[in-house]
N, CA, C and O atoms as a GROMACS GRO file, in nm:
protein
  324
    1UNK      N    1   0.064  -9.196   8.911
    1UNK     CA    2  -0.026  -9.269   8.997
    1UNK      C    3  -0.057  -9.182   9.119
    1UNK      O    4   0.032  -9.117   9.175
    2UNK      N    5  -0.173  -9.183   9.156
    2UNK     CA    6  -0.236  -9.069   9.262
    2UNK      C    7  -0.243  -9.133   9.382
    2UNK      O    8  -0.325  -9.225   9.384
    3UNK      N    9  -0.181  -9.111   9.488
    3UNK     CA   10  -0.139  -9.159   9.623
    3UNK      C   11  -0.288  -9.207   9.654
    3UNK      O   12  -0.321  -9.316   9.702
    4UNK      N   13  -0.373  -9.095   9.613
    4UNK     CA   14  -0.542  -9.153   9.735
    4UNK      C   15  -0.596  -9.265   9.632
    4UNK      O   16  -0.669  -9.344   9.693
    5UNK      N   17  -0.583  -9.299   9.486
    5UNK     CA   18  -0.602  -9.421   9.424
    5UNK      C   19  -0.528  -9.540   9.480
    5UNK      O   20  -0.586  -9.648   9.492
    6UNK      N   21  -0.387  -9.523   9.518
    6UNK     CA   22  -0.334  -9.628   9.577
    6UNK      C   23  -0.392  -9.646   9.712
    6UNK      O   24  -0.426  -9.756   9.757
    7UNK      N   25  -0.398  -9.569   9.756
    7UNK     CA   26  -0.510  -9.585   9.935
    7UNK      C   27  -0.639  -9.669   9.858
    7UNK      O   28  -0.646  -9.790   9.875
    8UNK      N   29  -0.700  -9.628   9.807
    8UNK     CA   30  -0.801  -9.681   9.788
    8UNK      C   31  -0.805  -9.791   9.759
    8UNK      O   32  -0.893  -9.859   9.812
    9UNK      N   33  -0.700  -9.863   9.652
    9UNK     CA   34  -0.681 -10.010   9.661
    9UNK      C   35  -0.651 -10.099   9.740
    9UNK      O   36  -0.694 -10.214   9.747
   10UNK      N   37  -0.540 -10.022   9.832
   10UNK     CA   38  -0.457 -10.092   9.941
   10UNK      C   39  -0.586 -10.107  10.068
   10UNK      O   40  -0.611 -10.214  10.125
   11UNK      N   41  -0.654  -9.978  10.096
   11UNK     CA   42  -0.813 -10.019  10.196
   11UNK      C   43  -0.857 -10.135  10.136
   11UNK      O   44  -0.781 -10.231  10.153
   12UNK      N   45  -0.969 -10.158  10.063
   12UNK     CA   46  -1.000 -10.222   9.967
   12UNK      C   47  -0.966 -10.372   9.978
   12UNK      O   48  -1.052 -10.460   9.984
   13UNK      N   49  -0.864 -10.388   9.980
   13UNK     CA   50  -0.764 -10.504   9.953
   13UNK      C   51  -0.751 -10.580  10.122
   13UNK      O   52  -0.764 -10.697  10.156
   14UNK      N   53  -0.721 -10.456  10.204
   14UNK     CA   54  -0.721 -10.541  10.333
   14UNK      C   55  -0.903 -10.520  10.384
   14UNK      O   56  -0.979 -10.603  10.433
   15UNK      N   57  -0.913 -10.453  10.368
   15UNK     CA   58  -1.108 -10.479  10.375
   15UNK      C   59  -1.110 -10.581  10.394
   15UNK      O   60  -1.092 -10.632  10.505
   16UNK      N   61  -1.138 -10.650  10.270
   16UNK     CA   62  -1.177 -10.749  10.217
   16UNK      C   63  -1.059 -10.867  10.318
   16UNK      O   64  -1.100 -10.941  10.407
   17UNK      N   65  -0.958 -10.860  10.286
   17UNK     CA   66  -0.868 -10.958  10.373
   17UNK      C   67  -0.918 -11.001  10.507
   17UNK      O   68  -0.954 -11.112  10.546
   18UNK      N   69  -0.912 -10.881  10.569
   18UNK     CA   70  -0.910 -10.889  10.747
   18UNK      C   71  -1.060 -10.867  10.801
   18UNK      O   72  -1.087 -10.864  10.921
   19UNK      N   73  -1.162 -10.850  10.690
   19UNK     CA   74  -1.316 -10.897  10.705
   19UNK      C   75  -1.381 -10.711  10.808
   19UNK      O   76  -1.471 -10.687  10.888
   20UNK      N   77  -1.273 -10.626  10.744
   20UNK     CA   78  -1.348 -10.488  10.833
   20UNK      C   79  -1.347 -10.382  10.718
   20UNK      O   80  -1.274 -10.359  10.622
   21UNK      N   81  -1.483 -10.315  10.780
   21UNK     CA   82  -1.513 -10.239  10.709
   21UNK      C   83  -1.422 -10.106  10.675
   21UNK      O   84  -1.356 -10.041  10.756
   22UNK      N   85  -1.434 -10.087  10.558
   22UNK     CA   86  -1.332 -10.031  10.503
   22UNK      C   87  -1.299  -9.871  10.568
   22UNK      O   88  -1.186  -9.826  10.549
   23UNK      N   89  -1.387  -9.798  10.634
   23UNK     CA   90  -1.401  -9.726  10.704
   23UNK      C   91  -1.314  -9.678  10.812
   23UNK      O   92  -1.288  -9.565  10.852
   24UNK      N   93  -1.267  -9.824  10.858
   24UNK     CA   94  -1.216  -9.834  11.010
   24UNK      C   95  -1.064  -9.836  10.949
   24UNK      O   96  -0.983  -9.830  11.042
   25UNK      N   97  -0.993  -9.845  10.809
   25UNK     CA   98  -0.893  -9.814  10.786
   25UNK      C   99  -0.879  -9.709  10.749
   25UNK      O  100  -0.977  -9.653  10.701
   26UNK      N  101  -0.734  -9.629  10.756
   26UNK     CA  102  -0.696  -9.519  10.741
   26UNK      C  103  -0.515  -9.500  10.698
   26UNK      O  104  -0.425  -9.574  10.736
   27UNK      N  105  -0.506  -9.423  10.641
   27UNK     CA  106  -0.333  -9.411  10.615
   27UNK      C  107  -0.272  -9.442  10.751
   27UNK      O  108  -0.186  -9.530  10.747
   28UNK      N  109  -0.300  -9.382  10.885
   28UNK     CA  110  -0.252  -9.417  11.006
   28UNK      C  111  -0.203  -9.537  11.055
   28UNK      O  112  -0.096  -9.566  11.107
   29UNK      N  113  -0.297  -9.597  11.030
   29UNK     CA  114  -0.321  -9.725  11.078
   29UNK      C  115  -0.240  -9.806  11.049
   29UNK      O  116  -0.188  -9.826  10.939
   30UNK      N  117  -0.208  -9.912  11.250
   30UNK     CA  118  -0.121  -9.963  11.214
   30UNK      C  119  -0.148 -10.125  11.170
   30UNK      O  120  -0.255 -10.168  11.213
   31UNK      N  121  -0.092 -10.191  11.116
   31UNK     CA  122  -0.071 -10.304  11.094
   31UNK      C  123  -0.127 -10.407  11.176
   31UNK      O  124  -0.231 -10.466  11.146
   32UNK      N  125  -0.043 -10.436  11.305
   32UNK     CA  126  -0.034 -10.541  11.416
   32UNK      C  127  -0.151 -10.459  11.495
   32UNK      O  128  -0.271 -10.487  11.495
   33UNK      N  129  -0.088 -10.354  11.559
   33UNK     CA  130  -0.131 -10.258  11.685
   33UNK      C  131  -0.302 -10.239  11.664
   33UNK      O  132  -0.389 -10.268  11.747
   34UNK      N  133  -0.323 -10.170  11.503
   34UNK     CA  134  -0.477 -10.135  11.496
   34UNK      C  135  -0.586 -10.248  11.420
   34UNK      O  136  -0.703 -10.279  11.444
   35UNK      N  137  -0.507 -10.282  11.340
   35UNK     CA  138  -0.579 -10.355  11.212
   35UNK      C  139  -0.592 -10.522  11.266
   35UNK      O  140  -0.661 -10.604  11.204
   36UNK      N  141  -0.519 -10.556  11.387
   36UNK     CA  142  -0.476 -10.722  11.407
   36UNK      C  143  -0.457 -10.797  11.299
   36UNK      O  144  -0.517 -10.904  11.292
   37UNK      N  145  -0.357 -10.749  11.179
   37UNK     CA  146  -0.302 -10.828  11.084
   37UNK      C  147  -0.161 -10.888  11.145
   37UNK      O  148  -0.064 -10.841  11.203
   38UNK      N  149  -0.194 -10.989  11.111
   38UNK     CA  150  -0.045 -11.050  11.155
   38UNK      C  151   0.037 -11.093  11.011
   38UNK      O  152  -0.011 -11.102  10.898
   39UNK      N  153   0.183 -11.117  11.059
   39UNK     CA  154   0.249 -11.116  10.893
   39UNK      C  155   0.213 -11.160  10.778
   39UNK      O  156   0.236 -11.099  10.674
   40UNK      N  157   0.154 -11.271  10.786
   40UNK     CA  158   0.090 -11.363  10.685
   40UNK      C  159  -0.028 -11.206  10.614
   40UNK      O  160  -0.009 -11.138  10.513
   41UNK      N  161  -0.066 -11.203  10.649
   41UNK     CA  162  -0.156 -11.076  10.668
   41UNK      C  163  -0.108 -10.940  10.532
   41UNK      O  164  -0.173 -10.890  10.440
   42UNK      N  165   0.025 -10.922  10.577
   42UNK     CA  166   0.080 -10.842  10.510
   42UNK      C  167   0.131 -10.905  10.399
   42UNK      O  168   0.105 -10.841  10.297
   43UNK      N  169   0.206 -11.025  10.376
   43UNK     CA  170   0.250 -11.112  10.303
   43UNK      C  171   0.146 -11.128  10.185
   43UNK      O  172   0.169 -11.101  10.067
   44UNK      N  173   0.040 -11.171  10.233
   44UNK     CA  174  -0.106 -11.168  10.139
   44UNK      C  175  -0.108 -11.020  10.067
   44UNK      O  176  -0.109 -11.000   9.946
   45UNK      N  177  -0.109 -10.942  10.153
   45UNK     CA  178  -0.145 -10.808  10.095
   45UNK      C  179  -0.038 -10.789   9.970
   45UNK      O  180  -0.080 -10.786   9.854
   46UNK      N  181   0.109 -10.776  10.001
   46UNK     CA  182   0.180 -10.738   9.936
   46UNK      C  183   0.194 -10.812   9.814
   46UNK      O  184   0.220 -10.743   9.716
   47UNK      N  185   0.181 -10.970   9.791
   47UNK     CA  186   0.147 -11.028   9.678
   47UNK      C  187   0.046 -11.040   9.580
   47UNK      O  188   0.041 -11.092   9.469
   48UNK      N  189  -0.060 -10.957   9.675
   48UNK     CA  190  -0.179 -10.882   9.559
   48UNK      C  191  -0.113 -10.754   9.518
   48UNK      O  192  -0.099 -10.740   9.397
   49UNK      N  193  -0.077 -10.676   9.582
   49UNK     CA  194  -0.067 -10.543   9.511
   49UNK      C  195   0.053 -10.615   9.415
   49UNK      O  196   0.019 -10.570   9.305
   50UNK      N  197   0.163 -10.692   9.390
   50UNK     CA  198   0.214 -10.736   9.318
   50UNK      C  199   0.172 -10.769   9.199
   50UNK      O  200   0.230 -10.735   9.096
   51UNK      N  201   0.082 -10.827   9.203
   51UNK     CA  202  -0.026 -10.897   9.094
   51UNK      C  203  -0.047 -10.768   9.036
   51UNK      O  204  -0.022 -10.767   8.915
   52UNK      N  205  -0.083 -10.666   9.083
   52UNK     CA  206  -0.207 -10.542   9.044
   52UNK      C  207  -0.072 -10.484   8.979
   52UNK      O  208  -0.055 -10.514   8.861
   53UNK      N  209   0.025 -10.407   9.039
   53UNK     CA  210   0.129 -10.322   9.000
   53UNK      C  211   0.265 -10.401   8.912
   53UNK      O  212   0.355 -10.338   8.857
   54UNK      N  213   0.254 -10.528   8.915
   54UNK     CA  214   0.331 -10.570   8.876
   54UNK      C  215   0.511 -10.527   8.921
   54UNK      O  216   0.589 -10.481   8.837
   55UNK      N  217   0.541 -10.548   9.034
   55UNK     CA  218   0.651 -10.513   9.104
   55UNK      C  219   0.670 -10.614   9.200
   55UNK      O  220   0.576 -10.683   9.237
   56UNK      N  221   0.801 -10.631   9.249
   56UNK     CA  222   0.851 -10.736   9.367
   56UNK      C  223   0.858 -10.699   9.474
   56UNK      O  224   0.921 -10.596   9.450
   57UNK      N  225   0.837 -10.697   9.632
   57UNK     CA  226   0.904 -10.602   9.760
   57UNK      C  227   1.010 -10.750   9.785
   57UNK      O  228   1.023 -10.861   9.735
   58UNK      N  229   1.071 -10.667   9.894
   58UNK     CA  230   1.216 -10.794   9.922
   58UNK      C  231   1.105 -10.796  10.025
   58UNK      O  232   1.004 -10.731  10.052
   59UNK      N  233   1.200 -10.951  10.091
   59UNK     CA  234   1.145 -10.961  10.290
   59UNK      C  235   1.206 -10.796  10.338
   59UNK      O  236   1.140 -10.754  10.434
   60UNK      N  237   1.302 -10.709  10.296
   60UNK     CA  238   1.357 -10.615  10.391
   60UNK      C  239   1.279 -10.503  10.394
   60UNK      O  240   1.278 -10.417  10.482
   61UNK      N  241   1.222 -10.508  10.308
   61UNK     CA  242   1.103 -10.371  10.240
   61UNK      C  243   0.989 -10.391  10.310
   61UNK      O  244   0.932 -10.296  10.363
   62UNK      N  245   0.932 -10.538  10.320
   62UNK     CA  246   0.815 -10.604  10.399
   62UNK      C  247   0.879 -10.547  10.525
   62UNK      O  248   0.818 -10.465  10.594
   63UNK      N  249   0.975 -10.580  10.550
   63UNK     CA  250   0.977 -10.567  10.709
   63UNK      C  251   0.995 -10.433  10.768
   63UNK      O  252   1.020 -10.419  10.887
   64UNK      N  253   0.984 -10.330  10.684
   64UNK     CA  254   0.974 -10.189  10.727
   64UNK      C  255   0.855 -10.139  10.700
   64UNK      O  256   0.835 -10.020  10.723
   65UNK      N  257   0.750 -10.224  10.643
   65UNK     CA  258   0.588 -10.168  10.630
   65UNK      C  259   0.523 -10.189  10.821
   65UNK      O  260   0.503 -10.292  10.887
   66UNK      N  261   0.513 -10.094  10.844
   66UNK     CA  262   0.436 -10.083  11.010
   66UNK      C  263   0.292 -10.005  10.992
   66UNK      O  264   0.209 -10.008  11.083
   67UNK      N  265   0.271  -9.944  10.886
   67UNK     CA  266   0.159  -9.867  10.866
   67UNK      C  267   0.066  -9.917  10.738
   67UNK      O  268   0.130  -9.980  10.655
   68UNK      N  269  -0.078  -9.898  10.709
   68UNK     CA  270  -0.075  -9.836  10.554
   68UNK      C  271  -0.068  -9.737  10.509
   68UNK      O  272  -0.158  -9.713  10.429
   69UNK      N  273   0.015  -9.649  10.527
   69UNK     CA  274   0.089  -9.547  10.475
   69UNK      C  275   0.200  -9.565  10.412
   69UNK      O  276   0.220  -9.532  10.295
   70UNK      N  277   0.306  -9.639  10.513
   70UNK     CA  278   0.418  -9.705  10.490
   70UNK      C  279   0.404  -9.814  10.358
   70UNK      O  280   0.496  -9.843  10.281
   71UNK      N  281   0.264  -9.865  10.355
   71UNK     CA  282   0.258  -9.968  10.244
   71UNK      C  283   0.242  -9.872  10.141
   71UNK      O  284   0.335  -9.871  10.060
   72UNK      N  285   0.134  -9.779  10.118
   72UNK     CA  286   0.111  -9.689   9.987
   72UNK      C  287   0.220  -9.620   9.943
   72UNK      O  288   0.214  -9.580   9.827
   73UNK      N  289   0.362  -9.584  10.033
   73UNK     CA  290   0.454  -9.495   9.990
   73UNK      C  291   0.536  -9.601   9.906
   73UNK      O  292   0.578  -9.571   9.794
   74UNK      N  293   0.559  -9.735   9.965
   74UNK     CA  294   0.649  -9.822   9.891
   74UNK      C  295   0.563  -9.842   9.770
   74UNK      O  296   0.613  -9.791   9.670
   75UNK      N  297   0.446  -9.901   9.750
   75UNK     CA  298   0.424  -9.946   9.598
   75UNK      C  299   0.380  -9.779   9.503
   75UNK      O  300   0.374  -9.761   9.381
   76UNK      N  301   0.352  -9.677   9.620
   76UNK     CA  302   0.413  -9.551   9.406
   76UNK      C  303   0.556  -9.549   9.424
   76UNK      O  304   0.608  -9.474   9.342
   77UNK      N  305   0.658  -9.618   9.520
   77UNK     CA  306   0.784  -9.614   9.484
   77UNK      C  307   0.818  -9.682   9.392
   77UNK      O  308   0.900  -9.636   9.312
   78UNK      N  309   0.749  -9.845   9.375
   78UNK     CA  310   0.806  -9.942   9.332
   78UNK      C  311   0.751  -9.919   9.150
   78UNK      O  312   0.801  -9.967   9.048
   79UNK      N  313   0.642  -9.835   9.165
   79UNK     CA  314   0.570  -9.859   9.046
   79UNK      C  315   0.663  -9.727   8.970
   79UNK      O  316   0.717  -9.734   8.860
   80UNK      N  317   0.664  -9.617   9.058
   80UNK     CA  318   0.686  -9.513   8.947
   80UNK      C  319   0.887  -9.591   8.919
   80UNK      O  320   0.966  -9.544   8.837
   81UNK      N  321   0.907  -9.670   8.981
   81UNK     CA  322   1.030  -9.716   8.939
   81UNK      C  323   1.067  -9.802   8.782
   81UNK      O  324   1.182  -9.838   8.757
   0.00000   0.00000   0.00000
């Protein structure tokens, strides 16, 4: 699985969520600080890419995503697992 395919879903995915153009996201980007997702936010996110990859995150895994970077590294973790 190719890290910039998983970017591309994970943009994509909060695009569409948090109503901004997909542009204005980036691997950088943070969560709370840039994006104004709040947990629910991420919670949503992470139970789609669930759906898509078919994998579980714990709450402890959620709670170390601060980036989408941090999100794309955990699901090719979870998948190539």
């Amino acid at each position: 699985m190719e890290r910039a395919q998983v970017f591309s879903v994970v943009r994509a995915a909060l695009a569409e969520a948090l109503e901004l153009p997909e542009e204005n996201i980036n691997e950088e980007s943070r969560f709370k600080e840039d994006l104004e997702a709040d947990s629910l936010d991420l919670v949503e996110l992470l139970l789609e890419m669930e759906k898509v990859y078919g994998f579980k995150v714990s709450d402890e895994e959620a709670a170390e995503i601060l980036t989408v970077a941090d999100a794309v590294i955990l699901i090719m973790d979870k998948a190539a697992a």
